[in-house]
C-alpha positions as CSV (number, residue, x, y, z in Angstrom):
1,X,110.2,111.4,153.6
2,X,112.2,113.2,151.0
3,X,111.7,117.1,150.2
4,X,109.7,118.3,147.5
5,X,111.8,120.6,146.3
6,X,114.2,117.3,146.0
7,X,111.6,116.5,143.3
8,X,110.8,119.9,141.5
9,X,113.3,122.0,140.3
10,X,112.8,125.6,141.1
11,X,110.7,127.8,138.6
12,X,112.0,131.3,138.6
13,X,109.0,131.9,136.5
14,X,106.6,131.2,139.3
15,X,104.1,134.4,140.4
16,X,104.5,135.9,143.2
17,X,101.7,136.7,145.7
18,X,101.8,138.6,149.1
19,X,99.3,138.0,151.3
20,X,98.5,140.4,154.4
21,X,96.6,138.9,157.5
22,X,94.4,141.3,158.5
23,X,90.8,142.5,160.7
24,X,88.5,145.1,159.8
25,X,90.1,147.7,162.7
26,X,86.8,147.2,165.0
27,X,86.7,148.6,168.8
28,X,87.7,145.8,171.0
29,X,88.9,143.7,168.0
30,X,92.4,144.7,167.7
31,X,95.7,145.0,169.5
32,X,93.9,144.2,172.4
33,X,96.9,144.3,174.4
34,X,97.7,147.4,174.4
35,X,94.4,148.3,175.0
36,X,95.3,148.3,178.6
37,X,97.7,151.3,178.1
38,X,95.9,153.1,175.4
39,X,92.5,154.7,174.9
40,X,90.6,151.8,172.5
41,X,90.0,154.6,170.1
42,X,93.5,155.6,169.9
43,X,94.1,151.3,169.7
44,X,91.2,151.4,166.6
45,X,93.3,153.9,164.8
46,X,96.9,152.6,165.4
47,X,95.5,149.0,163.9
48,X,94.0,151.2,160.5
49,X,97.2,153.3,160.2
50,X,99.2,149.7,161.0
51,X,97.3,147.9,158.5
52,X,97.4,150.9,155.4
53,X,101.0,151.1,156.0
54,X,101.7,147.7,155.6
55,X,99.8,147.7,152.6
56,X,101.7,150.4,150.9
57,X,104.4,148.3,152.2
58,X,103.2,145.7,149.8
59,X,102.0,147.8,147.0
60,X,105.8,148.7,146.9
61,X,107.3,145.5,145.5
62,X,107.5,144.8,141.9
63,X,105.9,142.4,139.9
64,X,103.8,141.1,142.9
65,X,99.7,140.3,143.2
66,X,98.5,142.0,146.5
67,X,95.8,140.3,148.3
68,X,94.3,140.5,151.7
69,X,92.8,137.4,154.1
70,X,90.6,137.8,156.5
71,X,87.6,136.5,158.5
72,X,84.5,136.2,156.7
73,X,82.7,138.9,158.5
74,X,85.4,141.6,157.7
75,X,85.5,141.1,153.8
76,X,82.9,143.8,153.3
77,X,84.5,146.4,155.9
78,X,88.1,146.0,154.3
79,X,87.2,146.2,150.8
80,X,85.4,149.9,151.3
81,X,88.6,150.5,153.1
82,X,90.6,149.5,150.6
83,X,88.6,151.2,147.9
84,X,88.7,148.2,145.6
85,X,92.0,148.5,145.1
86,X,93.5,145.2,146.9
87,X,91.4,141.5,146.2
88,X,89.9,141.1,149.8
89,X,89.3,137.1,150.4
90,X,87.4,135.6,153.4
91,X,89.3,132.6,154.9
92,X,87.3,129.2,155.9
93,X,87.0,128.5,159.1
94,X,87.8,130.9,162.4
95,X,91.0,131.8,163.8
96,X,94.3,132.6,162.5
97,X,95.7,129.0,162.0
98,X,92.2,128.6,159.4
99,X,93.2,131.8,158.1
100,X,97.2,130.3,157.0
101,X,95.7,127.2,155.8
102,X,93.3,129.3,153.5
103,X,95.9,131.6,152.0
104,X,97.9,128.7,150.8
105,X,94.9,126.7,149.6
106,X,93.4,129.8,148.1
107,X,96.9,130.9,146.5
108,X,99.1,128.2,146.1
109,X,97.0,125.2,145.1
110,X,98.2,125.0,141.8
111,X,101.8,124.5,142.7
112,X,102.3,127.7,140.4
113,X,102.9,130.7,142.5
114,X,105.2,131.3,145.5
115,X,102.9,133.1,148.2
116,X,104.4,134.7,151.7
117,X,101.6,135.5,153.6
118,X,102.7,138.3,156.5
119,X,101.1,140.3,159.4
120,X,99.6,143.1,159.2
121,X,101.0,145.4,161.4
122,X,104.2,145.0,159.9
123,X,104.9,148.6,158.1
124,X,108.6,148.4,159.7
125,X,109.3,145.3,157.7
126,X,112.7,146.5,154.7
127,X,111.2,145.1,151.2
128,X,113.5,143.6,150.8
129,X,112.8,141.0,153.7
130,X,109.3,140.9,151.5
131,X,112.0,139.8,148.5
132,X,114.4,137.9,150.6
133,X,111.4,135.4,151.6
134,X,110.1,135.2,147.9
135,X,113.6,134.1,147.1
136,X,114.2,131.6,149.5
137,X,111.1,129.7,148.0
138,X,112.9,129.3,145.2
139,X,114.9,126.8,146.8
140,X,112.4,126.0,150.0
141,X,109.2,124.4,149.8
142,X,108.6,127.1,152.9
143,X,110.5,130.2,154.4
144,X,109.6,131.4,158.0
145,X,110.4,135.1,159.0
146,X,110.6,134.2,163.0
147,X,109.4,136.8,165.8
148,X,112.1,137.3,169.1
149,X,108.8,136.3,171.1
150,X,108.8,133.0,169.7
151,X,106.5,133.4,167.0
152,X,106.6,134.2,163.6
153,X,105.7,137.5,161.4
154,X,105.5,135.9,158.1
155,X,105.2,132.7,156.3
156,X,105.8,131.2,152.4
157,X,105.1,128.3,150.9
158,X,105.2,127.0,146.9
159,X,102.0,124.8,148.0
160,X,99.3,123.7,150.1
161,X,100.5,121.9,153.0
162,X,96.6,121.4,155.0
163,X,98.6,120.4,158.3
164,X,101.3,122.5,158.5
165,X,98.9,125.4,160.5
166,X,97.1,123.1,162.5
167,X,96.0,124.2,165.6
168,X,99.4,127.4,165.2
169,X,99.2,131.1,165.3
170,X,101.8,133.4,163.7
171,X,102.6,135.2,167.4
172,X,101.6,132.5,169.5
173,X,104.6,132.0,171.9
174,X,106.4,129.1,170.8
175,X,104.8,128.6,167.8
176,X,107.7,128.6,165.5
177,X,109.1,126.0,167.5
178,X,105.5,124.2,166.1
179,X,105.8,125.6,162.8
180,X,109.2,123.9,162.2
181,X,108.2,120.7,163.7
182,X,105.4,119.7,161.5
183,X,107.3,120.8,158.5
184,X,110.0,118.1,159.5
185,X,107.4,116.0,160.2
186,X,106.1,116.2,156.5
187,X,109.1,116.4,155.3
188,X,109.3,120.1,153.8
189,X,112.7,122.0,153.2
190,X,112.6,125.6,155.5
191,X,114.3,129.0,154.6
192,X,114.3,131.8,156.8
193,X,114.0,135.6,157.0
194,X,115.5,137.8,159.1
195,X,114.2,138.3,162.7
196,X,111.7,141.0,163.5
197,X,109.6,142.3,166.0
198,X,105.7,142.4,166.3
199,X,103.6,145.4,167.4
200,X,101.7,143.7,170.0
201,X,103.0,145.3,173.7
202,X,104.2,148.4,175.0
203,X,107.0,147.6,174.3
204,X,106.7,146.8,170.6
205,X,105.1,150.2,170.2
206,X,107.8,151.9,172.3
207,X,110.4,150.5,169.8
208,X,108.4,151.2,166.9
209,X,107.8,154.7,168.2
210,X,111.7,155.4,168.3
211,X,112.4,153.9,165.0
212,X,109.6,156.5,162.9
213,X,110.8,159.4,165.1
214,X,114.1,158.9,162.9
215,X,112.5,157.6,159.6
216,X,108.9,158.8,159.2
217,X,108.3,157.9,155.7
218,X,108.9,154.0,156.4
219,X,105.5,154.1,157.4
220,X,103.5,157.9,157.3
221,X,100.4,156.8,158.6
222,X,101.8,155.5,161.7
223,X,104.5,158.2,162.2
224,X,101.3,160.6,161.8
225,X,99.3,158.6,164.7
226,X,102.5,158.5,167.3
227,X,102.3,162.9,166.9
228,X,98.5,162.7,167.4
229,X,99.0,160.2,170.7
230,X,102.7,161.9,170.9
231,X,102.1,162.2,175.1
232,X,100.6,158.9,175.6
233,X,103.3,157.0,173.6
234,X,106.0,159.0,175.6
235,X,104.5,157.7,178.7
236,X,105.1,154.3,177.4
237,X,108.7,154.7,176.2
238,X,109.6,156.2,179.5
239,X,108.0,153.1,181.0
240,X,109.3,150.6,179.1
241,X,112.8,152.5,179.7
242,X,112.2,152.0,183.1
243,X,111.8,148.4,183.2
């Protein structure tokens, strides 16, 4: 089956849209993983510090509409958090797989507009991986930013490809792997970011942790949460150093 982009030449004109994957930051709802090192308060507030950081991540790019997907249930949270300021859209259907397939439906029906959709705990992200991927579409019908676990932390497309999520998540071990082999499988043309890491271990946070210690300001929110939890996240680099 040959490429679309064998059949459309690129539009440089296309809009841009950034899409950020996100919960309402509920107890018990997020980063549930590293609930079982941290207090699930102190868990709550990473997520809300993650999430407004990426955000202003986002917000930080030119020339690019901001929107937000999430479960149906967490539209009305997130848009009082967001003040209004960022389009908050409910996805169809449950899980994060429904959620993909709804951005690109939502966004990128039209065939008009190049949409990367990313994670929300992702404030360590350089724009210009942000840019990097909205280039690459310009030559890729999709562009995959991949995780080191085996997953993947963001995801663009110039369309709606319904079967391209089926049944994936974006940190799913071995879901690239997945990712790549349905878009062979329909034939679609694949660019690629540079690797990255999640924030979804102790470990994760324990790199994180180190990396804001030197460069605050990449995400301030974040930086301010690892002074508040400052002996607990020790604790955790010390462990992870261990290991």
């Amino acid at each position: 089956m040959a490429s679309s982009s064998e059949n459309t030449a690129p539009l440089p004109e296309r809009g841009r849209t950034l899409v950020v994957m996100a919960k309402a930051p509920r107890a018990g709802m997020v980063k549930t993983r590293l609930a079982q090192s941290l207090p699930v308060e102190a868990v709550t507030e990473l997520y809300r510090c993650l999430l407004d950081d990426t955000v202003a991540l986002a917000r930080s790019l030119r020339a690019v509409e901001l929107a937000i997907m999430c479960p149906a249930a967490d539209v009305e949270e997130l848009t009082r958090l967001e003040q209004g300021a960022v389009d908050v859209v409910a996805q169809k259907g449950d899980g994060l797989s429904a959620g993909l397939t709804s951005v690109f439906a939502h966004f990128a029906a039209s065939g008009l507009r190049r949409v990367v959709a990313f994670n929300s705990d992702s404030p360590h992200l350089p724009p210009s991986v942000l840019a990097t991927a909205f280039e690459a579409l310009l030559v890729h019908d999709v562009v995959v930013g991949p995780t080191h676990d085996g997953g993947y932390y963001l995801v663009g497309a110039n369309s709606a490809h319904p079967m391209l999520f089926n049944g994936n998540g974006m940190g799913t071990e071995n879901a690239l792997q997945a990712l790549l082999a349905r878009a062979r499988g329909l034939g679609l043309s694949v660019g690629f970011t540079d690797p990255f890491y999640d924030i979804d271990v102790e470990s994760d946070l324990a790199r994180l942790a180190t990396e804001l210690q030197l460069a605050p300001a990449r995400a301030p929110r974040t930086a301010a949460w690892m002074k508040q939890w400052e002996q607990a996240v020790s604790r955790l680099r010390m462990g992870t150093a261990a290991r």
